[in-house]
C-alpha positions in Angstrom: 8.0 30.4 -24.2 5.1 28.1 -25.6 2.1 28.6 -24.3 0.4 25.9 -23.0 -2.6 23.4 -25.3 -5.8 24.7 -23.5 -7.0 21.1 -23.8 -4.2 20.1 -22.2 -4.6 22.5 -19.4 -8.3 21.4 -19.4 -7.4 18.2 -18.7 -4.9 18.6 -16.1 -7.3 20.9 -13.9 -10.0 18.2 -14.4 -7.9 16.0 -13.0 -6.8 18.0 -9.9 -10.5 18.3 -9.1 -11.2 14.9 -8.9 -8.0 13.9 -7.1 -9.4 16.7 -4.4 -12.6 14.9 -4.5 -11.6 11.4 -3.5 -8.5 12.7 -1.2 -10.4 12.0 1.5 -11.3 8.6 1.3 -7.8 7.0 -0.8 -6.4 6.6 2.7 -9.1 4.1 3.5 -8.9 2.7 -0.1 -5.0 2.2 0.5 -6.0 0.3 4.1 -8.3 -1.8 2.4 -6.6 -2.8 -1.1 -2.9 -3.0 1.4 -4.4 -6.0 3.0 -6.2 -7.6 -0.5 -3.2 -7.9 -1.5 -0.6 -8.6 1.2 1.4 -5.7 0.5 1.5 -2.2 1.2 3.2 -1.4 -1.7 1.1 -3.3 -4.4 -1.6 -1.4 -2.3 -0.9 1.6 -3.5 -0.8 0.3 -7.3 -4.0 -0.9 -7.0 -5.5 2.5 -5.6 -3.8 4.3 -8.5 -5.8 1.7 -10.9 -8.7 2.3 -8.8 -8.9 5.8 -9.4 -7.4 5.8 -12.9 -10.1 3.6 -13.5 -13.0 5.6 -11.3 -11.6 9.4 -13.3 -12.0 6.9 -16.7 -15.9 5.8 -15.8 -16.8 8.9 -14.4 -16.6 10.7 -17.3 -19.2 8.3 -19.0 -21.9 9.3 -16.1 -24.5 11.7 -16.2 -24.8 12.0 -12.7 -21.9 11.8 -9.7 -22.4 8.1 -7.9 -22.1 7.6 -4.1 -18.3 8.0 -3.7 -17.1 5.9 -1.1 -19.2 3.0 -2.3 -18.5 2.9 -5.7 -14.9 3.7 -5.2 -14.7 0.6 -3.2 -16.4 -1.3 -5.7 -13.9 -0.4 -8.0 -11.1 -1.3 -5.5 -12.4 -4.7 -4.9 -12.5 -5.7 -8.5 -9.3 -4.1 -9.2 -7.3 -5.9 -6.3 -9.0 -9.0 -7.3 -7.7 -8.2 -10.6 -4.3 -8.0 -9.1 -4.4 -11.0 -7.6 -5.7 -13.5 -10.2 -3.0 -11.8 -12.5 -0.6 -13.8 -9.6 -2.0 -16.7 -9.4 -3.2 -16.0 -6.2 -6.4 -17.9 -4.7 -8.9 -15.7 -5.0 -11.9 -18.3 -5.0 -14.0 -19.1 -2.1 -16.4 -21.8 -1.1 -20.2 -20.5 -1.4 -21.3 -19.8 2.8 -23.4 -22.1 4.6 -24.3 -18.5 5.3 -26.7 -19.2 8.5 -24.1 -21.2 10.8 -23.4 -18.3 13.3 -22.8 -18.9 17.2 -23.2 -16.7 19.7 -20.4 -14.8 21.7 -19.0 -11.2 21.8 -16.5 -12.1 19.6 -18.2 -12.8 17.0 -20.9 -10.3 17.3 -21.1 -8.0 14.0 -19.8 -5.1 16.1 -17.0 -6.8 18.4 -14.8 -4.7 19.9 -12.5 -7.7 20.4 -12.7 -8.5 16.8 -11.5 -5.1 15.5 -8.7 -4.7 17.8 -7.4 -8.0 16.4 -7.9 -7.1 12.9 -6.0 -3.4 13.6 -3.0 -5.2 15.1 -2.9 -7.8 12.4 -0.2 -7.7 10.3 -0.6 -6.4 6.5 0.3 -9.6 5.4 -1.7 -12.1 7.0 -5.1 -11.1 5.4 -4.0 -13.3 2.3 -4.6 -16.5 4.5 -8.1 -15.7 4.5 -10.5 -16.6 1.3 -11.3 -13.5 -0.1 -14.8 -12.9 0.7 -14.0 -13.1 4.7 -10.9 -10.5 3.4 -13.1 -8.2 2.6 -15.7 -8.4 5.0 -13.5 -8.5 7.7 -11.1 -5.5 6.7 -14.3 -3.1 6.0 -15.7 -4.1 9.2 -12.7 -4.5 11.8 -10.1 -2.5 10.1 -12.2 0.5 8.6 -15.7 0.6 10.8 -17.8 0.2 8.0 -21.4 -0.8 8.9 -22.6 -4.4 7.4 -25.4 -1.9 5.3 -22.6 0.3 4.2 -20.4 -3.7 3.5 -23.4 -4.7 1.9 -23.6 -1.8 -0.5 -19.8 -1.7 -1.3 -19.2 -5.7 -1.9 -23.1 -6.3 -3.0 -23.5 -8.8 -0.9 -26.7 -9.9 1.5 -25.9 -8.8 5.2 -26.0 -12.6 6.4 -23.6 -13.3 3.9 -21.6 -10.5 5.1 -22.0 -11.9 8.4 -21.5 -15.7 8.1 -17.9 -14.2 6.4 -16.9 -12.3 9.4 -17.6 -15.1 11.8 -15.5 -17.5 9.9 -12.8 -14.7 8.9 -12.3 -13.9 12.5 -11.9 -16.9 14.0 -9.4 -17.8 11.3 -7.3 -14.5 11.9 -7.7 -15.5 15.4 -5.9 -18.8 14.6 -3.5 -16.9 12.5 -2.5 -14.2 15.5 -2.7 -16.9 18.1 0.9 -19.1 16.2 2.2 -15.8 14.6 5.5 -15.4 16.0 6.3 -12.8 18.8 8.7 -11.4 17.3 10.3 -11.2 14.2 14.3 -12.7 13.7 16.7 -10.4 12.3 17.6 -10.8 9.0 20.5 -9.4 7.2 19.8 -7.0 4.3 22.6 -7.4 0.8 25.0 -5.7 0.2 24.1 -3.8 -2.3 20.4 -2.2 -0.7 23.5 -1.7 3.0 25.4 -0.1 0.0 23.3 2.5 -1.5 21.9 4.0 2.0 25.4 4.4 3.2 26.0 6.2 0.0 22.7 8.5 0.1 22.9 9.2 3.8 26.4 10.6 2.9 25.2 12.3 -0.3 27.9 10.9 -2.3 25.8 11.6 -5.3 28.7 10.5 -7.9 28.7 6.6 -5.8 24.7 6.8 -5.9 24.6 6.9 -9.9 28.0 4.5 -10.1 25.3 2.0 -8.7 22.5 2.8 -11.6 22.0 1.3 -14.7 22.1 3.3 -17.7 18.3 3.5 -18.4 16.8 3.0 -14.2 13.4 3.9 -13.8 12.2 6.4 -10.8 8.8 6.5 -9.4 8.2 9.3 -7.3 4.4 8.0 -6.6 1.7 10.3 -7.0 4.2 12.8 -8.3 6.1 12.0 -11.3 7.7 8.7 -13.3 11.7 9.8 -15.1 13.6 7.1 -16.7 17.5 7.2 -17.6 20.3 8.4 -15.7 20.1 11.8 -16.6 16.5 12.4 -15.2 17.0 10.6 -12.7 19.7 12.7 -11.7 17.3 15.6 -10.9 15.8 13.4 -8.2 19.3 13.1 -6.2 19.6 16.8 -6.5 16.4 17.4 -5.4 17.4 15.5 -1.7 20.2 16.9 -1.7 18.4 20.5 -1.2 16.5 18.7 1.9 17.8 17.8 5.1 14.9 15.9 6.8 16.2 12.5 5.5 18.0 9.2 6.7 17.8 6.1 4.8 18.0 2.8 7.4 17.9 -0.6 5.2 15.0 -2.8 6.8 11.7 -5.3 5.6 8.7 -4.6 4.6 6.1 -7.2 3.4 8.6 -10.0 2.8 10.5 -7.2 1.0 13.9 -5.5 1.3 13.1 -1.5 1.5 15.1 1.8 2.8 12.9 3.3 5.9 13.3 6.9 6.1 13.2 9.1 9.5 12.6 12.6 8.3 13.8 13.3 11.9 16.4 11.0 13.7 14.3 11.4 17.0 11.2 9.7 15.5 9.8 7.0 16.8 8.9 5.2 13.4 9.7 6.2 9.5 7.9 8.6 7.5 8.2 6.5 5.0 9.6 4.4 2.5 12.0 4.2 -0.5 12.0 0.9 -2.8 14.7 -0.8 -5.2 15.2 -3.1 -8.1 18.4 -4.5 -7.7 19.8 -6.4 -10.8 23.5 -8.0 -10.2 24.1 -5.5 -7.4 22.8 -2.3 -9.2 19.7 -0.2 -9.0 17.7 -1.0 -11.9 14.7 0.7 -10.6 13.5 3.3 -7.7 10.1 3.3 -6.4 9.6 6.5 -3.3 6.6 7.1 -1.7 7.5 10.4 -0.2 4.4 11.9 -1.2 2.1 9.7 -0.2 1.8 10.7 3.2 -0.5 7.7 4.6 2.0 4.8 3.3 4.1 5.8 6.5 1.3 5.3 9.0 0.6 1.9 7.7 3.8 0.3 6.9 5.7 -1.9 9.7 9.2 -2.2 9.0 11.3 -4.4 10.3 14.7 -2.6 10.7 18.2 -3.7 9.8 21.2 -2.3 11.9 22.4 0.9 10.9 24.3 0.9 7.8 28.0 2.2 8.1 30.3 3.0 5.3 28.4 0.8 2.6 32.6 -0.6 1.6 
């Protein structure tokens, strides 16, 4: 057996390091970059660039920055990145920062105001300009204090706070029309298809479904392409037994939920696909990120039967 490239095992343990470093705060960056974008899923690419990018810059320092900061620095550019790459809005009228009134709601530290933002869903921070985004999310979402916002976004705290005042009350507006509840939508066939197949582990009608060369994604964990590596990953669930796949929506997107325990109360997670003409083209499963579960709200579609 080869031995391993010492530069190569160099660089992997460097890299383990660092990911132990910043495993503390990538929940938070996940929270934050989730609702910059709308989507918990782009979320997640975006903290990956972010600490691609971070590992990248660090190794031009002399000297470790303040972490959390810095990291969400890097976040904020690289979501706004993300967005402009869309075509999203991302540009904002300068503040007429002084025009504040006076309430507990709009106080810098209103308990009213973070339980809003909390409940809000992922989604609905894209209706506000970006700046307000920000400012609210790091304040009413994550606890930051406006010293802390001002360090991370680099912006003045009465900037920070004419943002909040008008972010809130627009999130205010938003929550105040959102619909009470969700209507049912029907998932396709094909996403009603493939669960039935997986939750029966018929592992020969999973890959009938795949395109020859379908890309997997384990994030945080591994990339495969082809059916034949991809294979590996079915065998791999079929070795495990806390697993059910229930087709549902997540972000305006069709997803597979998955209960690691059919008594739980919410998923553990989430599986995406890339459907092409009714096969799987691509499969994106965030099994290993463990805080993706706690944030996503999925909508869930009826339980799927036979998939025929």
């Amino acid at each position: 057996m080869t031995e391993p490239d010492p530069i190569l095992v160099d660089l992997q343990e460097a890299r383990q390091r660092f990911l132990a470093l910043v495993a503390e705060v990538r929940p938070e960056l996940h929270r934050y970059c989730a609702r910059m974008t709308g989507s918990i899923a782009d979320g997640e690419d975006i903290v990956q660039d972010t600490l691609a990018r971070a590992y990248y810059e660090l190794s031009e320092r002399n000297e470790l920055p303040a972490l959390r900061p810095w990291l969400f620095r890097v976040a904020h550019n690289r979501a706004i990145d993300h967005l402009r790459r869309y075509d999203q809005r991302v540009s904002e009228p300068l503040d007429s920062a002084l025009d504040l009134t006076t309430g507990e709601a709009l106080e810098p530290d209103s308990i009213l105001a973070r339980e809003q933002a909390v409940r809000a869903a992922v989604s609905r921070f894209l209706e506000l300009p970006v700046r307000q985004r920000s400012c609210v999310i790091l304040k009413d979402v994550l606890d930051y204090s406006l010293d802390e916002i001002s360090a991370m976004l680099e912006l003045s705290v009465p900037a920070i706070k004419a943002a909040l005042h008008r972010g809130r009350a627009r999130l205010h507006d938003l929550s105040a029309t959102a619909d009470l509840a969700a209507a049912s939508r029907a998932v396709s066939p094909a996403l009603a298809r493939y669960a039935a197949l997986f939750n029966a582990r018929d592992w020969d009608g999973v890959r009938a479904m795949l395109i020859d060369d379908v890309k997997l994604d384990l994030v945080s964990r591994l990339k495969w392409a082809g059916r034949r590596q991809v294979s590996n990953y079915f065998r791999n669930y079929d070795s495990a037994s806390d697993w059910h796949l229930i087709p549902g929506w997540l972000d305006g997107r069709e997803v597979l939920a998955v209960f690691r325990d059919p008594r739980d109360a919410q998923p553990g997670y989430f599986v995406g696909l890339t459907l092409v003409e009714g096969r799987v083209a691509a499969i994106r499963d965030f099994r290993y990120v463990p805080y993706i579960g706690r944030e996503a709200v999925i909508q869930l579609a009826c339980e799927v039967g036979s998939g025929q």
